[in-house]
TORLO-838160 format. One record per residue: residue number from 0; residue in one letter; x, y, z of N, C-alpha, C in turn. Coordinates in steps of 0.001 Angstrom, whole numbers, plus 500000, padded with zeros to 6 digits. Example, Ala and Ser with C-alpha at 12.3 -4.5 7.8 and 13.67 -1.06 7.14 Angstrom:
<node><i>0</i><aa>A</aa><n_east>513190</n_east><n_north>494310</n_north><n_up>507800</n_up><ca_east>512300</ca_east><ca_north>495500</ca_north><ca_up>507800</ca_up><c_east>513200</c_east><c_north>496700</c_north><c_up>507800</c_up></node>
<node><i>1</i><aa>S</aa><n_east>512850</n_east><n_north>497750</n_north><n_up>507080</n_up><ca_east>513670</ca_east><ca_north>498940</ca_north><ca_up>507140</ca_up><c_east>512900</c_east><c_north>500030</c_north><c_up>507870</c_up></node>
//
This chain:
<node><i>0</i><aa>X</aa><n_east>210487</n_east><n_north>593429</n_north><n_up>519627</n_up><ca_east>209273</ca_east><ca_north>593360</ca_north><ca_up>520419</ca_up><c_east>208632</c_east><c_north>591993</c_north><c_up>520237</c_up></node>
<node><i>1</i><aa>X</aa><n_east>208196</n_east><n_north>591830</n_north><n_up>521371</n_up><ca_east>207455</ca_east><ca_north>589834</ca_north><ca_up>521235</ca_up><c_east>206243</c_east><c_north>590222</c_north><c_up>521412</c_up></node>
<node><i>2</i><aa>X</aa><n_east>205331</n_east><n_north>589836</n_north><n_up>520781</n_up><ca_east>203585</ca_east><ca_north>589544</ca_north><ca_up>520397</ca_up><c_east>203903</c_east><c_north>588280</c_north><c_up>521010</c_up></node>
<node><i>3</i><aa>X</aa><n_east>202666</n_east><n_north>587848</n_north><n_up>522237</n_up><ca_east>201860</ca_east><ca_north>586832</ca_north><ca_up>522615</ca_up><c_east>201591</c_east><c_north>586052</c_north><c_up>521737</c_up></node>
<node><i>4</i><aa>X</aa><n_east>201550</n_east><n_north>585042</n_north><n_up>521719</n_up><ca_east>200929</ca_east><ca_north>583717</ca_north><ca_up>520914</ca_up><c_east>199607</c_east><c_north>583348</c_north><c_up>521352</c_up></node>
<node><i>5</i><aa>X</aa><n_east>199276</n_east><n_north>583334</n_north><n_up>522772</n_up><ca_east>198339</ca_east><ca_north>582990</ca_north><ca_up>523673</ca_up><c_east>197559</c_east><c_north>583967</c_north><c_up>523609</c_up></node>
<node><i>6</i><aa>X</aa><n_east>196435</n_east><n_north>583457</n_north><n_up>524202</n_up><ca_east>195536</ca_east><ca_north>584834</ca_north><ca_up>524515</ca_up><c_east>195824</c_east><c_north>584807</c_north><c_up>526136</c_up></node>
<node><i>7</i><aa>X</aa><n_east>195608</n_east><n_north>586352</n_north><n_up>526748</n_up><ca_east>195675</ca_east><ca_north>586289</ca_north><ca_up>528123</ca_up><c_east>194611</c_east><c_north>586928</c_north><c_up>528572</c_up></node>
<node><i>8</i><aa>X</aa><n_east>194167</n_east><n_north>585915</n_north><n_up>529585</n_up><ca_east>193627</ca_east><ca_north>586362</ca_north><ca_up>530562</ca_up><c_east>193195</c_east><c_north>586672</c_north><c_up>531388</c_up></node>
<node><i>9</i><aa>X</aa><n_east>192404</n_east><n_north>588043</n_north><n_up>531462</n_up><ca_east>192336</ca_east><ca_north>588757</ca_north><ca_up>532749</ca_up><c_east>191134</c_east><c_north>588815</c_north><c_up>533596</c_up></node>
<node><i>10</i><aa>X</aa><n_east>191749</n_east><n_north>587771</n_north><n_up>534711</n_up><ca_east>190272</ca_east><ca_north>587304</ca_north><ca_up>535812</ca_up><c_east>189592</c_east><c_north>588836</c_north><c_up>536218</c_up></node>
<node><i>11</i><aa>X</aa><n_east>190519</n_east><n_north>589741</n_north><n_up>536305</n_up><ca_east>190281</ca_east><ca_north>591286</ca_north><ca_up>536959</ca_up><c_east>188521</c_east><c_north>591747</c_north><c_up>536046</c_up></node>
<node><i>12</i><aa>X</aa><n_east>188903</n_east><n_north>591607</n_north><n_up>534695</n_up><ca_east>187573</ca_east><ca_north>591722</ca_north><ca_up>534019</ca_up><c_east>187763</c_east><c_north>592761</c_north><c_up>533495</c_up></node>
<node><i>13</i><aa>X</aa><n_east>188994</n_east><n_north>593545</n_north><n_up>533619</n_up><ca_east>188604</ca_east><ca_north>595319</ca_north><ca_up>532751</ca_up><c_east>189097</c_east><c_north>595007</c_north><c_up>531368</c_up></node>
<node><i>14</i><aa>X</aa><n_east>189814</n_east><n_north>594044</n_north><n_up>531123</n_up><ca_east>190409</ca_east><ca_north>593870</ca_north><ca_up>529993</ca_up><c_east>191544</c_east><c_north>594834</c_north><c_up>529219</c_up></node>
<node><i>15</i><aa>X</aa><n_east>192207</n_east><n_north>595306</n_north><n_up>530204</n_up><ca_east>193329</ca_east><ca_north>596406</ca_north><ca_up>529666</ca_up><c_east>194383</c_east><c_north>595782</c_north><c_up>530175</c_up></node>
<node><i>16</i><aa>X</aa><n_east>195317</n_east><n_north>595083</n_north><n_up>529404</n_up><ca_east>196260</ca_east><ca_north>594620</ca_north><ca_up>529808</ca_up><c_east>197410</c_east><c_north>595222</c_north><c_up>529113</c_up></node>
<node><i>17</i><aa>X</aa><n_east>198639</n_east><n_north>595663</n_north><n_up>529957</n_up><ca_east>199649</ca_east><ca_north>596324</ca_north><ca_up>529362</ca_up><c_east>200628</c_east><c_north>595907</c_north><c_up>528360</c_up></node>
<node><i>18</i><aa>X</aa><n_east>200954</n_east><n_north>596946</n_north><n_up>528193</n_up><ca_east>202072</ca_east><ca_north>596306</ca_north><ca_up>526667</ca_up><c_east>203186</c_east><c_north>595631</c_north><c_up>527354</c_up></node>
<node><i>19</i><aa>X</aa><n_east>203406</n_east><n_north>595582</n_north><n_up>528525</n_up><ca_east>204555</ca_east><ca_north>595175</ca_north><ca_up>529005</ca_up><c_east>204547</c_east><c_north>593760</c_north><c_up>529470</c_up></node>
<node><i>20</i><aa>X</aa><n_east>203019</n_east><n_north>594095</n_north><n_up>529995</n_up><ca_east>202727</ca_east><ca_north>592522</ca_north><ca_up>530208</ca_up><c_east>202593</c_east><c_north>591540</c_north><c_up>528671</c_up></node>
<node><i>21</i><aa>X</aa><n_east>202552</n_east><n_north>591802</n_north><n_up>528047</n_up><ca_east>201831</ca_east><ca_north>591289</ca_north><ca_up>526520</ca_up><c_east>203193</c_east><c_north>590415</c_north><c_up>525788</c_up></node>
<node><i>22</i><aa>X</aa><n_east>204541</n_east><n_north>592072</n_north><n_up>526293</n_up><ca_east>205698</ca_east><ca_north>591668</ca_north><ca_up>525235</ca_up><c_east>206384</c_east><c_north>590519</c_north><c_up>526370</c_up></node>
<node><i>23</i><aa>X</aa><n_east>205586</n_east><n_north>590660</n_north><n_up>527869</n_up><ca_east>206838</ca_east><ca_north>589896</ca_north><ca_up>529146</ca_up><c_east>206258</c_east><c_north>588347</c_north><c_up>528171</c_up></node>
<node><i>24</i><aa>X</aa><n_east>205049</n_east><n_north>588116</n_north><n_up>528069</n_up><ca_east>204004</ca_east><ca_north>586885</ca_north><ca_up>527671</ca_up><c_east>204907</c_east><c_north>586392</c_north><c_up>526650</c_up></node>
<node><i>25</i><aa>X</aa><n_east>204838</n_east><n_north>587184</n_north><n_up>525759</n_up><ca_east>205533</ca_east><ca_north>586833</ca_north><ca_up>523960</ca_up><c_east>207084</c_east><c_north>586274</c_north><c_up>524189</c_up></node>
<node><i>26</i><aa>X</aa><n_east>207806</n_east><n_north>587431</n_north><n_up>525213</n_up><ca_east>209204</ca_east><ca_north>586913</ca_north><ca_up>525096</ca_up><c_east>209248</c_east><c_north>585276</c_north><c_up>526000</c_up></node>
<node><i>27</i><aa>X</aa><n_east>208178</n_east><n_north>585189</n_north><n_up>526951</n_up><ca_east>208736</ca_east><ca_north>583893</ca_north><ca_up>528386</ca_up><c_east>208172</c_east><c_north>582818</c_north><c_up>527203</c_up></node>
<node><i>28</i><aa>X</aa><n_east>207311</n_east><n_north>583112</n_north><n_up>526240</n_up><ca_east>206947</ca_east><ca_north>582013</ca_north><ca_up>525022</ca_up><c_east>208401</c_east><c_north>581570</c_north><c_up>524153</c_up></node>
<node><i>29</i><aa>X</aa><n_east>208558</n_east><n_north>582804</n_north><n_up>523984</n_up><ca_east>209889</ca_east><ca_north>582010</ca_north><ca_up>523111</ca_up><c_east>211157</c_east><c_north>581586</c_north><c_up>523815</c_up></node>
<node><i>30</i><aa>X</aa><n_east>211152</n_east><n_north>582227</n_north><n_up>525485</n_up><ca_east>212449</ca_east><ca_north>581406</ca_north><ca_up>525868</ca_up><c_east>212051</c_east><c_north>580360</c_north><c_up>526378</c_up></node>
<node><i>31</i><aa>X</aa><n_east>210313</n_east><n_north>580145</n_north><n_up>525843</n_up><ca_east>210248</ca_east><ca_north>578760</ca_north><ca_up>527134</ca_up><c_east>210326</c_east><c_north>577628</c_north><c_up>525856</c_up></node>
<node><i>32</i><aa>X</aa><n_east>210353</n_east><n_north>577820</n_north><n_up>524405</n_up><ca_east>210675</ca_east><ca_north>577003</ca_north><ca_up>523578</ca_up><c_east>211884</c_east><c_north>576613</c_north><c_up>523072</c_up></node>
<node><i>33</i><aa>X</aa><n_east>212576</n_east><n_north>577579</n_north><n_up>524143</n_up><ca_east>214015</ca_east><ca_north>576929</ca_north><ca_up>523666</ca_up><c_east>214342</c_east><c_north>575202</c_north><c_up>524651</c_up></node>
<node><i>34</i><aa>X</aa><n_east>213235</n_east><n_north>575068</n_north><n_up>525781</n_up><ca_east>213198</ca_east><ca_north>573795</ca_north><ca_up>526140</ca_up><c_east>212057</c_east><c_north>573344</c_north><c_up>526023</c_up></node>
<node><i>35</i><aa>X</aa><n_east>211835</n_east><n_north>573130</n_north><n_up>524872</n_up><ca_east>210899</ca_east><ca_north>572190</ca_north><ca_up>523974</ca_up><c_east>209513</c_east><c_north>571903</c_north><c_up>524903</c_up></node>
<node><i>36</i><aa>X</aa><n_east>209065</n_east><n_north>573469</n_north><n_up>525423</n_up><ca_east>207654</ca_east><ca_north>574026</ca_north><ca_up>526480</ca_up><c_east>207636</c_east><c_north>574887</c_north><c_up>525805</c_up></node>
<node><i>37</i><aa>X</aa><n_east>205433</n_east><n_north>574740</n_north><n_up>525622</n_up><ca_east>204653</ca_east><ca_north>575536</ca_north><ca_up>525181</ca_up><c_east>203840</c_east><c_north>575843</c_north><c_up>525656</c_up></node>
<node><i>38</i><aa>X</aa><n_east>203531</n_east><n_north>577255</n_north><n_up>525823</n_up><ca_east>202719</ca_east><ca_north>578466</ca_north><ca_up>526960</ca_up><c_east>200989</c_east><c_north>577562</c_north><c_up>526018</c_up></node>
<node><i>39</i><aa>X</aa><n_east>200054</n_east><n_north>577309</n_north><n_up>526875</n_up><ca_east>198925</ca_east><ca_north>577772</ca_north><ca_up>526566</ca_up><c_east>198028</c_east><c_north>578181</c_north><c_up>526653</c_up></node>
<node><i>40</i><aa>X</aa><n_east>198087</n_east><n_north>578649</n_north><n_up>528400</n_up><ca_east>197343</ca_east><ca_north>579811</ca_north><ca_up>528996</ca_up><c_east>198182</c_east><c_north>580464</c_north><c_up>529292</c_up></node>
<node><i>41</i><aa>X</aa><n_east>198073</n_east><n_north>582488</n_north><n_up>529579</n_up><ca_east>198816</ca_east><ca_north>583117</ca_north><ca_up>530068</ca_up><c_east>197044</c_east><c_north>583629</c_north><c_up>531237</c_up></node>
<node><i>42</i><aa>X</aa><n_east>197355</n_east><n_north>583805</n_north><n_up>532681</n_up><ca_east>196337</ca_east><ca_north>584341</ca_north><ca_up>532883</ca_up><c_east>196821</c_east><c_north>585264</c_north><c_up>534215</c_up></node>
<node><i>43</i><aa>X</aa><n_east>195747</n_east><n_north>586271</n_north><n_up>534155</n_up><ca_east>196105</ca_east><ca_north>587887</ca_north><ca_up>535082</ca_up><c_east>195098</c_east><c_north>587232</c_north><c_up>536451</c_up></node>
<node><i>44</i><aa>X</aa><n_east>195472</n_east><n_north>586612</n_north><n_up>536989</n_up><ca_east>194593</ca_east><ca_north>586326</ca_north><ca_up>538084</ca_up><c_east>194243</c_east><c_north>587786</c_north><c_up>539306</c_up></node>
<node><i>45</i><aa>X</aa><n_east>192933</n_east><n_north>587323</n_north><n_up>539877</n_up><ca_east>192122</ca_east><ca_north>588238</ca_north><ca_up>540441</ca_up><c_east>193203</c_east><c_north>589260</c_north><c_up>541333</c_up></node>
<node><i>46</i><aa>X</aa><n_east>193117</n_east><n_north>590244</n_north><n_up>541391</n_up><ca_east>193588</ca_east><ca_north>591321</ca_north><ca_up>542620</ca_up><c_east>195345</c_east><c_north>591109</c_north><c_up>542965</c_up></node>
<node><i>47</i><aa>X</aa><n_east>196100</n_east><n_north>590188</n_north><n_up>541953</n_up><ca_east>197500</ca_east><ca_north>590208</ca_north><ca_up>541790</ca_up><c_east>198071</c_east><c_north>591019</c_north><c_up>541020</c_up></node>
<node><i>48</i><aa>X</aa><n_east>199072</n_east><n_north>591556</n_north><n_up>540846</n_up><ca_east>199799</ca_east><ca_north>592677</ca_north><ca_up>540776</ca_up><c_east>200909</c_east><c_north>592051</c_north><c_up>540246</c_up></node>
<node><i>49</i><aa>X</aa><n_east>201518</n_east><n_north>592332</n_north><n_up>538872</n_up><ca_east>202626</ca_east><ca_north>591830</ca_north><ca_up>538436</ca_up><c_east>202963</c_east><c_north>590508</c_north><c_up>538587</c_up></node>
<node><i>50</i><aa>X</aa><n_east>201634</n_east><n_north>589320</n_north><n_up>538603</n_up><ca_east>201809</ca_east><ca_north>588154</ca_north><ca_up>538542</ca_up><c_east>201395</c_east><c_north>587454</c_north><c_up>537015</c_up></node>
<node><i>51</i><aa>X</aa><n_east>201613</n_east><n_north>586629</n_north><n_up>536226</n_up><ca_east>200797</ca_east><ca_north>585657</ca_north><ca_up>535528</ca_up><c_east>200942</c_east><c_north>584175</c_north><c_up>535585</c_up></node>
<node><i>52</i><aa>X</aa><n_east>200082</n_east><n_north>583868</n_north><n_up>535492</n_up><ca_east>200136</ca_east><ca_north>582368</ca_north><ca_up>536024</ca_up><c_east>199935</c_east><c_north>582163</c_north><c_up>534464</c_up></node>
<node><i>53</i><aa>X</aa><n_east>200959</n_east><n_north>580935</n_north><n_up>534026</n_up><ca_east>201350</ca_east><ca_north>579881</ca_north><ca_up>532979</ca_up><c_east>200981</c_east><c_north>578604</c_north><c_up>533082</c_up></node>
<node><i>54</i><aa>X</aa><n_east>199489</n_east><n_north>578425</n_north><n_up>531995</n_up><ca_east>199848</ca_east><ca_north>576985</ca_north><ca_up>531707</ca_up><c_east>200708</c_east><c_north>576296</c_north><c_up>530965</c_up></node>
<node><i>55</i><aa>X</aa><n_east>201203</n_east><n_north>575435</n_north><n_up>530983</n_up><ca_east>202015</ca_east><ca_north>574820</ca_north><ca_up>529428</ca_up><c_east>201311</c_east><c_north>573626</c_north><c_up>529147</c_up></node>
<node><i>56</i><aa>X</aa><n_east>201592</n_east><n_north>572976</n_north><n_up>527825</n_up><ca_east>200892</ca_east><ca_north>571945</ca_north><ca_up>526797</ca_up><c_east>201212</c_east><c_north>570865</c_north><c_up>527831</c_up></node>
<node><i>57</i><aa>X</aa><n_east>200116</n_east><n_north>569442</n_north><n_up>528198</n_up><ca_east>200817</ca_east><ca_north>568620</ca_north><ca_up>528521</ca_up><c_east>201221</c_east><c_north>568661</c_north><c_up>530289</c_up></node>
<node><i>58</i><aa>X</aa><n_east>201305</n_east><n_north>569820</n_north><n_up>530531</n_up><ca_east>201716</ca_east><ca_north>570068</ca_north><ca_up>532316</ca_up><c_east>200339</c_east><c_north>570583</c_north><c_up>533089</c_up></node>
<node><i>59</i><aa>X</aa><n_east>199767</n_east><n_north>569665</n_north><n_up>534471</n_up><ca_east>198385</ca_east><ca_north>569713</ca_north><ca_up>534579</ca_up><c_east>198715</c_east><c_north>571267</c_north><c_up>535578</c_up></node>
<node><i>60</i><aa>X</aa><n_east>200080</n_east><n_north>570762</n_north><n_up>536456</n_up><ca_east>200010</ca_east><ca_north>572014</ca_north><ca_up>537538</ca_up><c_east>200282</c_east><c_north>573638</c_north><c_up>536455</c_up></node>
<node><i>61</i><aa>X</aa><n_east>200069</n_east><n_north>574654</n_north><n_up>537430</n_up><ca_east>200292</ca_east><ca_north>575960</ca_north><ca_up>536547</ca_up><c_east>201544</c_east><c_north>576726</c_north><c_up>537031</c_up></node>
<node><i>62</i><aa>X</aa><n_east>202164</n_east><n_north>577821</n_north><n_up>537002</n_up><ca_east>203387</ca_east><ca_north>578276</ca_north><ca_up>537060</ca_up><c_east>202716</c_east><c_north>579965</c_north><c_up>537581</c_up></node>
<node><i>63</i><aa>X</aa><n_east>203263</n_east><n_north>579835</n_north><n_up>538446</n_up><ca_east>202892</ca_east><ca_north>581654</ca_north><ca_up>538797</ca_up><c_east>204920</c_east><c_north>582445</c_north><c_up>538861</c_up></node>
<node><i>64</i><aa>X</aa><n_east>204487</n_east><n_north>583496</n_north><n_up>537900</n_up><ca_east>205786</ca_east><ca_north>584245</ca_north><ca_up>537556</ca_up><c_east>205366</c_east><c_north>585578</c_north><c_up>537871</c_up></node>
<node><i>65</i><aa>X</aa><n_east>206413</n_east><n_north>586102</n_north><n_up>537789</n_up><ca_east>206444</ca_east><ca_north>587840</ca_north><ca_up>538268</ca_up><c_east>207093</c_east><c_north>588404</c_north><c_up>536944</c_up></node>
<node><i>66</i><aa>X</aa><n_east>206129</n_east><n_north>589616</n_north><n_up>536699</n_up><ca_east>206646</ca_east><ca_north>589792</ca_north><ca_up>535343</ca_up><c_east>207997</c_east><c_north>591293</c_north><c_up>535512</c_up></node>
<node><i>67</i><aa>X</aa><n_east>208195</n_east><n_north>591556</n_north><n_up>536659</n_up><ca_east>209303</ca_east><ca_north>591576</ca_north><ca_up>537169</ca_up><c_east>210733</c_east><c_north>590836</c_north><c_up>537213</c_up></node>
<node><i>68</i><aa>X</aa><n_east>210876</n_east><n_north>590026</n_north><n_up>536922</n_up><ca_east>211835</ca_east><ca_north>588938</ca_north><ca_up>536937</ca_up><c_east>212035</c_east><c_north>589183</c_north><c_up>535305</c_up></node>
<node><i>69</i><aa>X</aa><n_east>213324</n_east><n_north>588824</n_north><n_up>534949</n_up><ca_east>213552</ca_east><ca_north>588044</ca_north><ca_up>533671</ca_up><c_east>213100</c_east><c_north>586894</c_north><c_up>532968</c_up></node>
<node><i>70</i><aa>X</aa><n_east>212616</n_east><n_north>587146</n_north><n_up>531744</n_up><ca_east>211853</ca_east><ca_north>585996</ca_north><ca_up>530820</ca_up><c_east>212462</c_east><c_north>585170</c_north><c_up>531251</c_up></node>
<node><i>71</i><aa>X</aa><n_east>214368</n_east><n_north>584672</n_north><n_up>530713</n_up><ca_east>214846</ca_east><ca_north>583660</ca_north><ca_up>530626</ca_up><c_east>215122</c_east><c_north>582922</c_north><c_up>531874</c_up></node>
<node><i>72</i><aa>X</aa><n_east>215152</n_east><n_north>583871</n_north><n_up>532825</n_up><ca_east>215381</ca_east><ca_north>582953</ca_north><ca_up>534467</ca_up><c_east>214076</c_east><c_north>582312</c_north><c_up>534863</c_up></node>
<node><i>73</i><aa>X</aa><n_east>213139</n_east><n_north>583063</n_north><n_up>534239</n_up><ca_east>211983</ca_east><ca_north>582361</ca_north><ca_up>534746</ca_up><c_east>211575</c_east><c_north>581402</c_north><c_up>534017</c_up></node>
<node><i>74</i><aa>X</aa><n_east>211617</n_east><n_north>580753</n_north><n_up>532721</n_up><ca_east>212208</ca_east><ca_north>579895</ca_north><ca_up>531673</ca_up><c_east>212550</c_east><c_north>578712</c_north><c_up>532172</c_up></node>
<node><i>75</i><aa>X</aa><n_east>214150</n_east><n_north>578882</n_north><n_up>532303</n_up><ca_east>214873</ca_east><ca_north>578066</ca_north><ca_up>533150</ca_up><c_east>214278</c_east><c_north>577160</c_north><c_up>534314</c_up></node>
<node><i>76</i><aa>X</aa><n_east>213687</n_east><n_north>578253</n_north><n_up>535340</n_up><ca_east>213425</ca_east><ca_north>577672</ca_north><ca_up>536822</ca_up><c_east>212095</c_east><c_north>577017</c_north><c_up>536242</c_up></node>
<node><i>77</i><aa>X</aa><n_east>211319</n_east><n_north>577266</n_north><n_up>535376</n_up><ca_east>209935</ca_east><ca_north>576324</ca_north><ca_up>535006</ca_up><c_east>210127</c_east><c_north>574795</c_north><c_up>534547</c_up></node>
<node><i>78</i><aa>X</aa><n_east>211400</n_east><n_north>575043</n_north><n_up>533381</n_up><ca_east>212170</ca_east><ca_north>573780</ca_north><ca_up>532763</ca_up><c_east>212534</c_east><c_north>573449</c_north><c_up>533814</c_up></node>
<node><i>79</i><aa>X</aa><n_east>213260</n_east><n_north>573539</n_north><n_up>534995</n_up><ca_east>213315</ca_east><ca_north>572589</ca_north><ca_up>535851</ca_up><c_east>212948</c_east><c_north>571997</c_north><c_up>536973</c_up></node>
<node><i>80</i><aa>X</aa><n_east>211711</n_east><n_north>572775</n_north><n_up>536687</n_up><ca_east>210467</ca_east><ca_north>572448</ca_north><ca_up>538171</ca_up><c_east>209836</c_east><c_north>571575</c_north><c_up>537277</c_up></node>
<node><i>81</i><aa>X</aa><n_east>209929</n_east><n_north>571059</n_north><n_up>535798</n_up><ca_east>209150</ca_east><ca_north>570261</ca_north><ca_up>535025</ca_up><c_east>209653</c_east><c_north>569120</c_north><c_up>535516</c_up></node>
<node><i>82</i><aa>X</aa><n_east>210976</n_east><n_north>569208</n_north><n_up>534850</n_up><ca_east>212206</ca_east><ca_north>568041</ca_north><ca_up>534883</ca_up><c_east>211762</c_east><c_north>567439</c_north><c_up>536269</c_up></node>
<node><i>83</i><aa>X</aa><n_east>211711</n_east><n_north>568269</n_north><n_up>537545</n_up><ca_east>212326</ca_east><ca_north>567881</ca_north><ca_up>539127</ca_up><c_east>210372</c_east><c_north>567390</c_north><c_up>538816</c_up></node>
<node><i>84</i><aa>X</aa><n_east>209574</n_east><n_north>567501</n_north><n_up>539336</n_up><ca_east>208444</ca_east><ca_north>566884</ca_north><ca_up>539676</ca_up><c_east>208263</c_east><c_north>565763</c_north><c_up>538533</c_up></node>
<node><i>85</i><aa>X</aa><n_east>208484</n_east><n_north>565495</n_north><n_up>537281</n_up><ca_east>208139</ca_east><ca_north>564495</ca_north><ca_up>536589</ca_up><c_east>208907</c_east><c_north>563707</c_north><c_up>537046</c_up></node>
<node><i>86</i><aa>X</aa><n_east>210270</n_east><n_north>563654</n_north><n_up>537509</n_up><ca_east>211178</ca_east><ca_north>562689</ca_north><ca_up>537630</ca_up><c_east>210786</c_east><c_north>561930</c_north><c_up>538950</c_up></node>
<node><i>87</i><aa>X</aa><n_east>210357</n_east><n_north>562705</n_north><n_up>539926</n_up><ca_east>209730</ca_east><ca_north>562260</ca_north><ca_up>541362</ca_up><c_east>208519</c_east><c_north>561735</c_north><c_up>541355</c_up></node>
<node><i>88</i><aa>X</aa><n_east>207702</n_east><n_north>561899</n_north><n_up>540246</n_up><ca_east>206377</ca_east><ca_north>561526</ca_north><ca_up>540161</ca_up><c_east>205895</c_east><c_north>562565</c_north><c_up>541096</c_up></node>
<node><i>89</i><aa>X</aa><n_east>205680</n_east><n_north>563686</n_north><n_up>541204</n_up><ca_east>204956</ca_east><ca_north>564320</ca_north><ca_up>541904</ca_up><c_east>204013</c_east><c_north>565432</c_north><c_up>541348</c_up></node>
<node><i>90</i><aa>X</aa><n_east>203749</n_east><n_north>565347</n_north><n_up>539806</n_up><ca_east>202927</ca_east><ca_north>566262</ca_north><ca_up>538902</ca_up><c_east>201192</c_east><c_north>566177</c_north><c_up>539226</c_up></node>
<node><i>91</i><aa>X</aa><n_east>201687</n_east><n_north>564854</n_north><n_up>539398</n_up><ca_east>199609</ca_east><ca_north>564310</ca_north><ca_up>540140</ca_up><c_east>199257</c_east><c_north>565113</c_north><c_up>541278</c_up></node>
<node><i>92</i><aa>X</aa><n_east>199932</n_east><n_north>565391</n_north><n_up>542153</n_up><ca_east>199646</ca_east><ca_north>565756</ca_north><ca_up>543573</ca_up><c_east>200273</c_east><c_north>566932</c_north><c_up>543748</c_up></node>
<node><i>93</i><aa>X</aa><n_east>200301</n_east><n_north>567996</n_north><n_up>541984</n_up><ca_east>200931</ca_east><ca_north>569357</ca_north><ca_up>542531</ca_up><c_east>199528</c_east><c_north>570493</c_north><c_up>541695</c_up></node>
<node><i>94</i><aa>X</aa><n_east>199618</n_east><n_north>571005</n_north><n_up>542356</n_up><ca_east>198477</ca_east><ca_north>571977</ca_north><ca_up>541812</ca_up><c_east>199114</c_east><c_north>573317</c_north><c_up>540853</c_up></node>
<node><i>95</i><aa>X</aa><n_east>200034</n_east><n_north>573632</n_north><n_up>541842</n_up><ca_east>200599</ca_east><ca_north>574991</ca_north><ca_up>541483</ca_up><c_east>202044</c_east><c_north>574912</c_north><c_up>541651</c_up></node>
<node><i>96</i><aa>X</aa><n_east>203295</n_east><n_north>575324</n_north><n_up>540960</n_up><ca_east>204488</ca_east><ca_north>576061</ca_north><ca_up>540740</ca_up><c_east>204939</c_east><c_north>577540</c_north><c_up>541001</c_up></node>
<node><i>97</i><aa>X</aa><n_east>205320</n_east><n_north>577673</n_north><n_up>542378</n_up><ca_east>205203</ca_east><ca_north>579437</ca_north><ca_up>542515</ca_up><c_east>207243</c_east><c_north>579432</c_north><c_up>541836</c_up></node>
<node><i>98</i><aa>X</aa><n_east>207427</n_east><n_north>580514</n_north><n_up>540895</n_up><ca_east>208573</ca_east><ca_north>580411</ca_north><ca_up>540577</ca_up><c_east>209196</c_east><c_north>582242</c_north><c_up>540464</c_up></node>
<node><i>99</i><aa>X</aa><n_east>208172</n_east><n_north>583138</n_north><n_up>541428</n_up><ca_east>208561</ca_east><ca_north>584519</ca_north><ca_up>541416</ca_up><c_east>209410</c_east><c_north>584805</c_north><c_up>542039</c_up></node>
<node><i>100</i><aa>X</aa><n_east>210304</n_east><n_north>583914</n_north><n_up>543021</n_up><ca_east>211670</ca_east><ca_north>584634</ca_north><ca_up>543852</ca_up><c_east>212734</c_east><c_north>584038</c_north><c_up>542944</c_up></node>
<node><i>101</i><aa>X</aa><n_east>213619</n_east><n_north>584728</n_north><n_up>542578</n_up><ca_east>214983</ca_east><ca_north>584093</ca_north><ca_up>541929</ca_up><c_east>215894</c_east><c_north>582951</c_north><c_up>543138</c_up></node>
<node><i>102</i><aa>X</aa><n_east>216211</n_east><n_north>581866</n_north><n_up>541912</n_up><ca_east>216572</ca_east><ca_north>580999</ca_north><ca_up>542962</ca_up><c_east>215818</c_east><c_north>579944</c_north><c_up>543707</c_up></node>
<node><i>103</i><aa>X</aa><n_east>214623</n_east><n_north>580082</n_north><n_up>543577</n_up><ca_east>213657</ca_east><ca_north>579425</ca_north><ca_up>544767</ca_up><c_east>212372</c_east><c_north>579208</c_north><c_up>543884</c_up></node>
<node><i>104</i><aa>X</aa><n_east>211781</n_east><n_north>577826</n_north><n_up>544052</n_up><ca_east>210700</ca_east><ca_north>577681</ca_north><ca_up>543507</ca_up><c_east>209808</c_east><c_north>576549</c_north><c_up>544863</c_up></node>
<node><i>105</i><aa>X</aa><n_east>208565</n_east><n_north>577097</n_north><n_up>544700</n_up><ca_east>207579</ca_east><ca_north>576562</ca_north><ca_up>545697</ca_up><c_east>206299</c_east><c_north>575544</c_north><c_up>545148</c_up></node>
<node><i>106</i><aa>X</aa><n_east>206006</n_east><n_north>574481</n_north><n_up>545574</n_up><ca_east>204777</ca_east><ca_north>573925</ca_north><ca_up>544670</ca_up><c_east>203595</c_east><c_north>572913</c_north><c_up>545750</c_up></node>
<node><i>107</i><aa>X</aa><n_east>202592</n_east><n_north>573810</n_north><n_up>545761</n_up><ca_east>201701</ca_east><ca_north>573253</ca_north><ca_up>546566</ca_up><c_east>200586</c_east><c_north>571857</c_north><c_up>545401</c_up></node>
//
C-alpha cells in the first residue's frame, strides 16, 4: 500500500478523500521518482470526477491524470511531456498538461 507524501487537495471542500485516491497519489509519487520528478501538489479540483491535477518541483505548468489509468503509464507520459516542452522551450507558454487518455497528451 502507498501513503501520499503530499497533502491533497480537495477544491470540492468536503474533505473525504478516498483510499484509492490517496494509495493512486502515493504510488504515481514513487513511479514518478523513478525519473528523477517530485509530486508537490496533488489536487481534487472542483466538480471532477476521477481527476487529480499534479504539480511537480521545479515544473510551472500542472498535469491533470485520471486515477483510472495506471500510476506507471501516467508516470511515463508526464516524464515525457517534461522532456518534449523543455526541449521546445514551450514550459513558459503552457499552463496545463492533460495526460488522462492513454497514448495522447494535450497542453494548453
Amino acid at each position: 500500500k502507498f501513503e501520499p507524501a503530499v497533502k491533497i487537495i480537495d477544491e470540492n471542500g468536503t474533505g473525504e478523500i478516498s483510499e484509492r485516491t490517496k494509495e493512486f497519489v502515493g504510488q504515481l509519487e514513487a513511479d514518478l521518482k523513478d525519473f528523477d520528478l517530485k509530486v508537490m501538489r496533488a489536487t481534487l479540483p472542483i466538480g471532477k470526477m476521477r481527476e487529480v491535477d499534479i504539480n511537480l518541483e521545479g515544473f510551472a505548468p500542472y498535469f491533470k491524470v485520471n486515477i483510472d489509468r495506471g500510476t506507471g503509464v501516467s508516470a511515463e507520459d508526464i516524464a515525457r511531456m517534461v522532456k518534449y516542452l523543455n526541449e521546445h522551450g514551450l514550459v513558459e507558454n503552457t499552463s496545463y498538461i492533460d495526460v488522462r487518455v492513454e497514448g495522447k497528451a494535450f497542453y494548453k
